[in-house]
C-alpha positions, 0 to 999 in steps of 0.5 A: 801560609804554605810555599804553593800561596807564596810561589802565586803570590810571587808569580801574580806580582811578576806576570803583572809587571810584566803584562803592565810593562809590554802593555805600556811598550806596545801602546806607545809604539801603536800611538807613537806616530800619532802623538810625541812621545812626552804625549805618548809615554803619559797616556799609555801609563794611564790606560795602563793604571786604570787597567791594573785594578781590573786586571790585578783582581782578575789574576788573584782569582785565577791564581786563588789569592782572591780572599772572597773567593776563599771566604765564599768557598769555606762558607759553601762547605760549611753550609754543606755540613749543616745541610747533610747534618742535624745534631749539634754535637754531630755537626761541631764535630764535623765542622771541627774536622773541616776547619782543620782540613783547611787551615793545615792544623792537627785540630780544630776546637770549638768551644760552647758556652756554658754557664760561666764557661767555655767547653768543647775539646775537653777543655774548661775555660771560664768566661771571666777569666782574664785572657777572655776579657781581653780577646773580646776587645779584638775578636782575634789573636795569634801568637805572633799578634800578641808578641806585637802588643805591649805586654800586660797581665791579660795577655800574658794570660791569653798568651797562656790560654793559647799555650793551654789549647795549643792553638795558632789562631783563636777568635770569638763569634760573634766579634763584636758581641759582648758576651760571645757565644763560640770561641774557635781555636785552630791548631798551629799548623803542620808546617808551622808557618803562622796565620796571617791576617786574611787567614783570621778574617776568613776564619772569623767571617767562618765562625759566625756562620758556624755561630749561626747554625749552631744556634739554629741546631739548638733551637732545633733540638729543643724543637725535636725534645718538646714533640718527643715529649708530647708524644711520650705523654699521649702513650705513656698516659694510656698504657701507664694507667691500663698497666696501674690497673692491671698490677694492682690485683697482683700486688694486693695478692702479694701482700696477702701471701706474705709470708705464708709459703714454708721457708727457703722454698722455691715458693717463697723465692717465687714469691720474693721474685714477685715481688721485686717485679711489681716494684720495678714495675710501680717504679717505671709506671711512677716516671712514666706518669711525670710526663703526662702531667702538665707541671707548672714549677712552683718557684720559691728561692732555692739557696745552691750550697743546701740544694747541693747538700740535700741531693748528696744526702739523697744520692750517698748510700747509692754511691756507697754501695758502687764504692764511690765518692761524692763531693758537694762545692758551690761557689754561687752567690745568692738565690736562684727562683726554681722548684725545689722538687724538681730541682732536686729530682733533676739533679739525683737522677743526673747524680744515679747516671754518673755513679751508675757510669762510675768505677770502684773507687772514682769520685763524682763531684756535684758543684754549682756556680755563678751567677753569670749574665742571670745564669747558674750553672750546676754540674756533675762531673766524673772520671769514669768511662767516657761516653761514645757518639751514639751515646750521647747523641741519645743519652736524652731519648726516653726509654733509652739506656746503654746499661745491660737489661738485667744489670742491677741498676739498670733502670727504665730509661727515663730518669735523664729524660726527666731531668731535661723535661724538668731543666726546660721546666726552668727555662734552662738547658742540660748539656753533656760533655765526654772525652776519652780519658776526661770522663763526663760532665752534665752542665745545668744552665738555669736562669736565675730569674725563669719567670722573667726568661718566660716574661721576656719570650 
């Protein structure tokens, strides 16, 4: 709360007083000659008392203290965002602004979950971390709430939490899910005056809105993929199949002439030039023809740890030649049902994007964890060069790539495509996080069980 609130709160209570005070006087003096004043002085308390209500509701509005007037008003801004954008990273970014124009914070961070975490801000926080636990129980805290709580671990860890994101107010949507989908974070605010009480509920009512629309973005984009996806595989069968046909001429006259041009001449560097050609070419005809097929996962049980060590395997030498390391960790229990195949498709081509993105000496790490509520989760994770909005608005988009046309690894734009077309497969999702100086994190969330997800829906 800043000084303009608290000179209208002060001032509604005084005017109230005093409009009760000489409404009381007057009252008694007009009904005076009519009543005794032992008659008089009660009836004129009582009209003034039933008056107070309606009058005191109607100056806190006038004032601005009307705290559903600025709940409503929040909520109207809110759905203003939603209405003029469609992108869920586009749309957390501007709620994340808006929140922290209102409350008077440097920053605001909402924080997704992921996996077994919460992401958002640059920030990795897990779900089963004990400052979560004990969030959920109210749904709220501000530092100035917990110093009022008897001290115990979790909240000295929540009270750590809330240092880590330096936040000033922090609540979960939905409040009283068990498994809360958002948690928003207010920075303290520019003059320092804590959150008080309407605050949070303003801030709570808020984030489940936001909660909702996020969802709904979700749902949306995974809407959006899954027609882009259909279109790709009407064009890419066509035109994949007419340029299979048309190469293969050309490749079996390349294979013919081998090695008959004299050496070092400019026929053979034509030749070899060819033959690179055709090879680019059968690669980018080779993913194209993923979409076309209908592929049905053939589930078996895919242990995390040997997954991890195959995809590392297939991934080193490229890695090498970047002169970057790779580095394989799994903490996940058990089995998870998947494709082998697939799964190991997905995850190399999410690994050749981030060593491709990675400078000279960095280091990419490939880990997975879980299971958390059915869910593992797998990531790669770099430190390399951050990724601008444009970017990962379209990272997913076929044929996209922000690699230079004739750089060497510059491939045909599929490969991240593929990936998500492949984690859906699954019944699962890919998303990407990136801030400057935290580099990238691509996060698969796969059911442990998809054909019970597939059952279920």
């Amino acid at each position: 709360m800043n000084a303009k609130p608290i000179s209208f709160a002060i001032f509604h209570r005084t005017a109230l007083v005093a409009i009760l005070t000489f409404a009381a006087w007057l009252i008694v003096t007009v009904i005076a000659p009519s009543l005794p004043p032992h008659l008089a002085w009660p009836l004129s308390m009582f009209l003034c008392g039933s008056a107070t209500f309606w009058l005191d509701a109607r100056m806190r509005r006038w004032f601005g203290l009307d705290d559903s007037s600025r709940i409503r008003a929040l909520r109207s801004e809110v759905l203003q965002v939603a209405m003029r954008e469609a992108d869920t990273a586009r749309l957390t970014a501007e709620f994340e602004t808006l929140l922290a124009s209102r409350y008077d914070a440097p920053a605001a961070v909402i924080l997704a979950r992921s996996g077994e975490a919460y992401m958002g801000g640059g920030h990795t926080i897990r779900r089963d971390r004990a400052a979560i636990a004990a969030l959920r129980e109210g749904g709220w805290i501000t530092p100035e709430s917990l110093q009022r709580r008897r001290p115990t671990r979790a909240l000295a860890d929540l009270d750590a939490l809330l240092r880590e994101i330096g936040a000033g107010a922090l609540v979960v949507a939905p409040r009283e899910s068990p498994d809360p989908n958002l948690l928003v974070a207010i920075g303290v605010r520019r003059t320092e005056w804590p959150f008080t009480y309407p605050d949070v509920m303003r801030l709570l009512h808020t984030a489940e809105l936001i909660d909702n629309i996020l969802s709904r973005s979700r749902l949306m984009d995974q809407l959006a993929l899954r027609t882009r996806t259909e279109y790709l595989a009407t064009m890419s069968r066509g035109l994949a199949h007419d340029l299979k046909n048309l190469i293969t001429p050309v490749s079996s006259f390349l294979v013919h002439t081998e090695g008959r041009a004299p050496a070092g001449s400019a026929e053979e560097e034509v030749h070899r030039a060819a033959s690179r050609a055709i090879e680019v070419m059968t690669t980018y005809l080779r993913e194209a023809l993923f979409f076309p097929d209908r592929l049905t996962p053939r589930y078996a049980p895919v242990e995390p740890r040997g997954l991890l060590e195959a995809v590392r395997s297939l991934t080193v030498e490229r890695a090498a030649r970047r002169g970057v390391t790779l580095v394989a960790h799994s903490t996940c229990a058990g089995t998870l049902q998947a494709d082998t195949v697939l799964l190991q498709r997905l995850l190399v081509n999410l690994l050749n994007d981030r060593i491709d993105a990675s400078t000279r000496g960095g280091e990419v790490w490939l880990t997975a964890e879980g299971p958390v509520a059915g869910m593992v989760t797998l990531r790669v994770i770099d430190r390399g060069r951050e990724m601008d909005a444009a970017t990962r608005a379209r990272i997913f988009d076929p044929y996209f790539t922000a690699k230079e046309l004739w750089e060497e690894v510059r491939g045909a734009g599929l490969g991240l495509t593929i990936s998500q077309r492949i984690a859906h497969l699954h019944h699962g999702r890919i998303t990407v996080e990136s801030r400057p100086g935290a580099g990238t994190t691509l996060s698969v969330d796969l059911p442990v069980d998809p054909a019970a997800v597939a059952a279920a829906t």
